[in-house]
C-alpha positions, -999 to +999 in steps of 0.1 A: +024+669-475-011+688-477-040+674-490-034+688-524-001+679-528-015+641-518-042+645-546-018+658-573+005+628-568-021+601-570-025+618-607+008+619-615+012+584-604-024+569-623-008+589-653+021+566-648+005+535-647-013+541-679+020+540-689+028+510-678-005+497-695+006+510-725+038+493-725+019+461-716+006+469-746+029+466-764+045+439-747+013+416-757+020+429-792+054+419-800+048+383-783+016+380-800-011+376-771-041+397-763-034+427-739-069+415-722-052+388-711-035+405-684-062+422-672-073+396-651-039+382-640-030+386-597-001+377-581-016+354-556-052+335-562-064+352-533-051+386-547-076+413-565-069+407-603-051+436-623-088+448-633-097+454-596-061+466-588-065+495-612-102+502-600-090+504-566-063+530-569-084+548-593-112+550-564-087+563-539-077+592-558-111+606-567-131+596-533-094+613-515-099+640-540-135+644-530-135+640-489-107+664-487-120+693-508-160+685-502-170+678-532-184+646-543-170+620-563-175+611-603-194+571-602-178+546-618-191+516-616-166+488-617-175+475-649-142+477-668-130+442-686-106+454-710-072+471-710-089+499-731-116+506-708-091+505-677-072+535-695-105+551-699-109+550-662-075+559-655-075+594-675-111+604-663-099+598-628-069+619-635-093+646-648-112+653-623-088+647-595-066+673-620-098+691-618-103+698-582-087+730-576-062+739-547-084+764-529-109+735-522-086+718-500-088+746-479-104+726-446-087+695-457-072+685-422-104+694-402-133+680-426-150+648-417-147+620-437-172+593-436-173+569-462-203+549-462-180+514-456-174+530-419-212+525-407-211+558-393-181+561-377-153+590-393-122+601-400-106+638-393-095+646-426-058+650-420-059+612-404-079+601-435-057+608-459-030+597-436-040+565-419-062+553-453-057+575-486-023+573-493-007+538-480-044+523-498-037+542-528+001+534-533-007+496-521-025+490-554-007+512-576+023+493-566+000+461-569-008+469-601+026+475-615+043+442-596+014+425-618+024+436-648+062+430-640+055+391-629+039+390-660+071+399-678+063+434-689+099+456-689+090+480-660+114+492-637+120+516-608+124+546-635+085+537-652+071+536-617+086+569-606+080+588-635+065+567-659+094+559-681+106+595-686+145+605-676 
């Protein structure tokens, strides 16, 4: 899988997961609870909450999306409390990773990556988006939707696939 490719399914699957959102959603709806509530559930107390879940795969796919085509990275700064705002954050990230196009991910395998969190140290591109972009990325997607599932919501394999569609 090239770069790209990587990049274009991180969208399709944070395009998914506001799916799921939205069916928690409604969930919260029909059993008369505020959505909100969820936001800050985890499936261990030592777990990220679903707030920090989201924010974390949201981060992979634009900071992948930047390394890999060297371009640099929208801000956002972690301040998301509500379901609403999470979506927000969701479909901007899916923007401008959607927004990124191929031809930037030219150099992907051979540009250095060097996120400030290394202290100096780097990663070839190709082994970046290997070794830290996509198992980091799908680890709290998945997180994310196993949240949301422990908390009852009527996901299944289908809504993390393809976001509920057949």
């Amino acid at each position: 899988m090239n770069a790209h490719d990587a990049v274009q399914l991180f969208a399709k699957t944070l395009g998914n997961l506001d799916k799921w959102m939205e069916k928690a959603e409604s969930y919260a709806k029909d059993r008369g609870f505020e959505t909100d509530v969820l936001a800050q559930s985890r499936l261990a107390p030592d777990q990220y909450s679903f707030i920090k879940q989201v924010q974390s795969a949201c981060d992979q796919a634009k900071f992948a999306a930047a390394y890999l085509s060297g371009g640099k990275a929208p801000s956002h700064p972690d301040t998301e409390q509500t379901f609403a705002e999470l979506r927000a954050r969701v479909q901007k990230t899916v923007a401008y990773v959607n927004s990124v196009p191929a031809k930037d991910f030219a150099n992907a395998d051979q540009q250095k990556v060097a996120p400030a969190w290394l202290g100096g140290r780097w990663f070839r591109g190709s082994d970046y988006l290997v070794e830290m972009a996509i198992p980091n990325f799908f680890f709290h997607a998945s997180m994310a939707y196993a949240i949301l599932r422990h908390n009852g919501v009527d996901l299944g394999k289908t809504d993390y696939l393809t976001g509920g569609q057949r």
